[in-house]
C-alpha positions as CSV (number, residue, x, y, z in Angstrom):
1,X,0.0,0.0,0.0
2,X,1.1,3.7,-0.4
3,X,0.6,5.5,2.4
4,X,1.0,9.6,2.9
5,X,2.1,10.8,6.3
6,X,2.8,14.7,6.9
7,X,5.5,15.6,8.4
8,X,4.7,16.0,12.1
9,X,7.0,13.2,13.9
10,X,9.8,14.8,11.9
11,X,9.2,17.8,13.0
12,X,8.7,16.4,16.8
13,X,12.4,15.4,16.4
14,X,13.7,18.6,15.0
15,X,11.7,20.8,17.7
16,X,13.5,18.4,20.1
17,X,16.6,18.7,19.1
18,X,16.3,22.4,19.0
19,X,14.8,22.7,22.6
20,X,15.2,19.4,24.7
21,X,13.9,20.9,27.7
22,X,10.3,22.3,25.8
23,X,9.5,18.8,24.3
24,X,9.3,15.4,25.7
25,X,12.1,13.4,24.4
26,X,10.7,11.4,21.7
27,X,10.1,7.6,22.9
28,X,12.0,6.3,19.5
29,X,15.6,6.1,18.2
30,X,17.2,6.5,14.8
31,X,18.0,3.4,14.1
32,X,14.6,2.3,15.0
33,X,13.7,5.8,12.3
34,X,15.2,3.4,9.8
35,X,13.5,0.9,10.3
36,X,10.0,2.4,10.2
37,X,11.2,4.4,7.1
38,X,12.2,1.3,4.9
39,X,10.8,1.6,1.4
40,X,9.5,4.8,2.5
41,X,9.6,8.2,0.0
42,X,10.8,11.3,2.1
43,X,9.8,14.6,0.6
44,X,11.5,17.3,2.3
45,X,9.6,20.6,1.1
46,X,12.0,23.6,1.6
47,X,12.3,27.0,-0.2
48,X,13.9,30.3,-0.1
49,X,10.8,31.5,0.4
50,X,9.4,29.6,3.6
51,X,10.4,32.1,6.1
52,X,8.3,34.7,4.2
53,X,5.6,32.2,3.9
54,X,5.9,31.7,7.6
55,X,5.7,35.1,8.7
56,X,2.3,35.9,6.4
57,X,0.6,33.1,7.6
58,X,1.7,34.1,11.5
59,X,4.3,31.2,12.5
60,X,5.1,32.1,15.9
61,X,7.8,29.1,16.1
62,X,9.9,30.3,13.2
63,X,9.4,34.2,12.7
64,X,13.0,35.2,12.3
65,X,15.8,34.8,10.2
66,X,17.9,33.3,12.9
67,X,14.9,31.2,14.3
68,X,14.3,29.8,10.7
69,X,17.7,29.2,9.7
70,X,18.1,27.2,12.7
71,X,15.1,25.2,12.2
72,X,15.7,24.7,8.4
73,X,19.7,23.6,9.3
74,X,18.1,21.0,11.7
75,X,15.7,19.8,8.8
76,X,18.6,19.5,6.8
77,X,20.3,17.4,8.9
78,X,17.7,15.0,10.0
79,X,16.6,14.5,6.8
80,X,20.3,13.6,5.6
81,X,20.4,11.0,9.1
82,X,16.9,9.5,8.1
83,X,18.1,9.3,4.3
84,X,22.1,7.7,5.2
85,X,20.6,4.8,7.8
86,X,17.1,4.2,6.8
87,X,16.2,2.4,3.4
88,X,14.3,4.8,2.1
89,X,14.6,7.6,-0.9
90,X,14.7,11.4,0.3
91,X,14.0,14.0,-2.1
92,X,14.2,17.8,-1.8
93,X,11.5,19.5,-3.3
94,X,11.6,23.6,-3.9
95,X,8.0,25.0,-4.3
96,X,9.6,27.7,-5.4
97,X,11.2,25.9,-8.6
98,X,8.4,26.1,-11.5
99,X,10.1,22.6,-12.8
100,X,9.8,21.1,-8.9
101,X,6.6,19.3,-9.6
102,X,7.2,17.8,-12.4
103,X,11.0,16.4,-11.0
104,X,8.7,15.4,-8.0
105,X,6.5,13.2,-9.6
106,X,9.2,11.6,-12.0
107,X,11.0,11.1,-8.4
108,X,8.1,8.7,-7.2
109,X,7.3,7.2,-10.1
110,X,11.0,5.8,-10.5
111,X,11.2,4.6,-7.0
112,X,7.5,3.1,-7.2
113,X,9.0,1.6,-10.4
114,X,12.2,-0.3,-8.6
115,X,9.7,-1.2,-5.9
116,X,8.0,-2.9,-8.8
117,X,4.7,-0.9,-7.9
């Protein structure tokens, strides 16, 4: 089955990494992130223009440059972890990028296709 999750327990990790003592250390460990992520398709939306994005729309975790280049680094790098020890694909995707649709979809198909999906 194909199954889409958003990207909340990623975003549980990041948020704890940034501020252990605000959030509840998260009852799971990477390797066992690998495991749970095997066969999995990551798709890691980022932009140039997601701190502007944020601030319209009233983020009140990530209203600054320094608060969002934080946050965005610790994406960055949990998304590299997940992608080097799980079994999965991770893909960046720019919203910004008029092609990144497109290269999105050609993305999945391919790894549906060596799946043999």
């Amino acid at each position: 089955k194909n199954i889409v999750l958003d990207r909340s327990w990623i975003s549980d990790v990041v948020y704890t990494i940034d501020n252990p003592a605000k959030h509840k250390p998260w009852p799971i460990n990477l390797s066992e992130i690998g495991v749970l992520t095997i066969h999995s398709i990551l798709v890691h939306c980022d932009s140039d223009r997601a701190l502007s994005n944020a601030v319209t729309r009233g983020e009140d975790k990530v209203n600054t440059k320094d608060r969002h280049d934080r946050i965005r680094e610790l994406y960055d790098n949990v998304m590299c972890m997940i992608g080097a020890y799980g079994e999965c694909s991770v893909i960046r995707y720019d919203y910004s990028d008029d092609n990144a649709y497109d290269n999105l979809c050609k993305f999945i198909e391919e790894r549906l296709n060596e799946d043999g999906v």
